[in-house]
N, C-alpha and C positions, 0 to 999 in steps of 0.2 A: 505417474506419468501419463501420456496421451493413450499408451495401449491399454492401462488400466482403468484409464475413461472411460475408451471404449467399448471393454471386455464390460464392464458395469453400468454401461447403456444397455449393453445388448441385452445382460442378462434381464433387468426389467423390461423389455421390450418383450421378450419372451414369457417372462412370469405374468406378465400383464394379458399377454394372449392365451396363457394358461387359462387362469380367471374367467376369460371371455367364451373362451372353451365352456367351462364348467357351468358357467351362468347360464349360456345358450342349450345345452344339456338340461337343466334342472326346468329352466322353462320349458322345453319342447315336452318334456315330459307331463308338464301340468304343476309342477312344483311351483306354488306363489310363496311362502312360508321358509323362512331361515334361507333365501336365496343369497349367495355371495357377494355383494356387489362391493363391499367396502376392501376385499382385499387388493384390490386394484385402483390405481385412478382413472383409467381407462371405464372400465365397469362402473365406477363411481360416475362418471360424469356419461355415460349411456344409461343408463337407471333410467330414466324417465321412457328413454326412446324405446327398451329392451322389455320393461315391466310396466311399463306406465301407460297414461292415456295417449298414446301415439300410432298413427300409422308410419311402418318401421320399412325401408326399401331394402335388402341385401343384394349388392353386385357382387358376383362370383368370376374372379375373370380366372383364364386357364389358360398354361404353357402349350402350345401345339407340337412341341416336343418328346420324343421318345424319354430323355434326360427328364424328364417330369411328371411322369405317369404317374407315382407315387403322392408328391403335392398335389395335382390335380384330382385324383382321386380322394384325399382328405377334403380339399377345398371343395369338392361337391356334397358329402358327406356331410360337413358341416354346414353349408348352404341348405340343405335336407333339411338340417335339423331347426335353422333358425325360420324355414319354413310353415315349420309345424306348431310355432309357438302362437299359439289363440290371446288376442287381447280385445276385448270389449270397450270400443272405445268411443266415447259421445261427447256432444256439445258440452263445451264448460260455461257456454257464456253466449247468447243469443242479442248479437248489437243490431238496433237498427239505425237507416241508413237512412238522414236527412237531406234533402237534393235539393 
């Protein structure tokens, strides 16, 4: 039915952020080698931007609420941590421009 739809969205919705978790973890760390990116689609289709040759932007928004202190305090945490991920990233392809 529609609640066990929903109940089985979520929970990929969550496992997925798991993943993302763990991805952004094993990068900030320096880890390139056996990174997780397939167990998620999420992760699967951020590969390039997470691991790859990309400059990667992270917005970290926060609840100004008392009621949130907890997610907010993750959610900066992990903004730290995708932070600290080093990529080397340079020209693939040098066009020039006829006028």
């Amino acid at each position: 039915g529609e609640r066990g739809d929903h109940f089985g969205e979520m929970t990929n919705i969550n496992q997925s952020l798991t993943t993302l978790g763990r991805v952004i973890t094993q990068l900030s760390e320096g880890q390139t080698q056996g990174v997780c990116y397939r167990e998620s689609k999420l992760t699967r289709v951020l590969q390039d931007s997470l691991g790859g040759n990309c400059i990667t932007i992270v917005i970290a928004t926060l609840a100004p609420t008392p009621q949130a202190v907890d997610e907010s305090v993750y959610t900066v945490k992990f903004a730290d941590r995708a932070r600290r991920i080093k990529q080397n990233v340079f020209l693939n392809e040098k066009k020039e421009v006829v006028g």
